[in-house]
C-alpha positions, 0 to 999 in steps of 0.5 A: 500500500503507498504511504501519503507523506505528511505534507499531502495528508495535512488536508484530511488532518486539517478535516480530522482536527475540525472533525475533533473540535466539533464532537469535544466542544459539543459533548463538553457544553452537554457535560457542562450542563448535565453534569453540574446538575448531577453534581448539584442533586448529589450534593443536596440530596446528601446526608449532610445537604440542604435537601437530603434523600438517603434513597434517592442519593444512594440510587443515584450515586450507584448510576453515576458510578456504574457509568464512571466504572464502564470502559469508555470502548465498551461504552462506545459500542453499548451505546450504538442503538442509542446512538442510532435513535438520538442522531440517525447514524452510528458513525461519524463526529456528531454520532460520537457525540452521545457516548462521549457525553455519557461518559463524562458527565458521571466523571464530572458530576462526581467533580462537582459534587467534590467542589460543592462539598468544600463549600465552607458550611457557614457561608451556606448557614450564613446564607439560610439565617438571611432566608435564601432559598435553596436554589439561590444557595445553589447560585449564589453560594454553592456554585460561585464559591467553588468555581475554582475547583469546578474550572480544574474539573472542567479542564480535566475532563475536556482533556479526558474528552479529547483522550475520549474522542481519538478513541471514538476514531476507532469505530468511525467516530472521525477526528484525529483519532480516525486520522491515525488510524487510517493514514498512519496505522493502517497504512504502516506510515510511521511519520503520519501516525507520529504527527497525529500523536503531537497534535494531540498532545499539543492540544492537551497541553495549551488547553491544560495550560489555559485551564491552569492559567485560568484557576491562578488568576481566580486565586490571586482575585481571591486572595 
């Protein structure tokens, strides 16, 4: 089989990492979401939160942990028939995007959860003698008091996404890691498979960067 040399491959690169960013910005916006809320109801629902449900909180939390002890290939190929009812196709970057939410938002729940948790009690006690209500501990405590941990959370797990979706390449999912695997393993091209590696790591790397960047700048206003 010919090899492509790097240079004639930068186009599908150029579509594989346009491919990445779309299936990772749209599956993170889900977790954002859906896993804040998780981490909220584990939160309150607590034994020592603002509404606790021993019941509820136990069932819940087993769901959120038998989806974080799945093996995100596992979970690729289990979810394909949901797949298939939610977007019409199990292949390709938007079809990637359901088991990539389904596997973060537990993970992330479980983050936000552990940053509520840190939450000094007497602000929220502070907050309950001036009559607020639940929801409004929930916006103007609970969340703005742990955003610098929530801002770490989210950083890591947008990296542990994009890990997700080169690993989505894998059954068609598109991206870089579909790139890989087609231009470079594939066609035994070592360079190619390389170049695929470095783009990721790069990408991990500047978004790590900013993330952190991000965390010191909110503990210097803290401080």
């Amino acid at each position: 089989m010919n090899k492509t040399s790097i240079r004639d491959s930068l186009p599908e690169l150029w579509a594989a990492l346009g491919e990445t960013a779309w299936m990772v910005l749209l599956s993170f916006l889900i977790t954002l979401v859906l896993g804040t809320l998780t981490g909220i109801l584990l939160r309150l629902t607590a034994p020592d939160g603002l509404t606790p449900n021993r019941t509820f909180n136990r069932v819940f939390g087993a769901i959120v942990n038998i989806g974080r002890s799945l093996p995100f290939l596992i979970l690729l190929i289990a979810v394909i028939p949901l797949t298939r009812l939610v977007v019409g196709t199990a292949y390709g970057p938007t079809a990637a995007v359901v088991p990539l939410a389904l596997g973060a938002i537990p993970f992330f729940g479980r983050v936000v959860e552990s940053a509520l948790r840190e939450v000094s009690p007497g602000k929220v006690e502070a907050a309950q003698v001036m009559g607020a209500s639940t929801a409004q501990i929930v916006r103007k405590v609970l969340l703005p008091e742990a955003m610098s941990p929530l801002v770490a959370g989210a950083t890591l797990t947008l990296v542990m996404l994009i890990g997700y979706s080169a690993m989505a390449g894998t059954i068609g999912g598109g991206g870089v890691g579909d790139f890989a695997i087609r231009y470079g393993y594939q066609r035994f091209n070592t360079p190619v498979l390389l170049v695929s590696v470095v783009v990721l790591i790069v990408i991990v790397q500047l978004i790590q960067s900013i993330g952190d960047a991000i965390v010191r700048g909110m503990a210097h206003k803290r401080d």
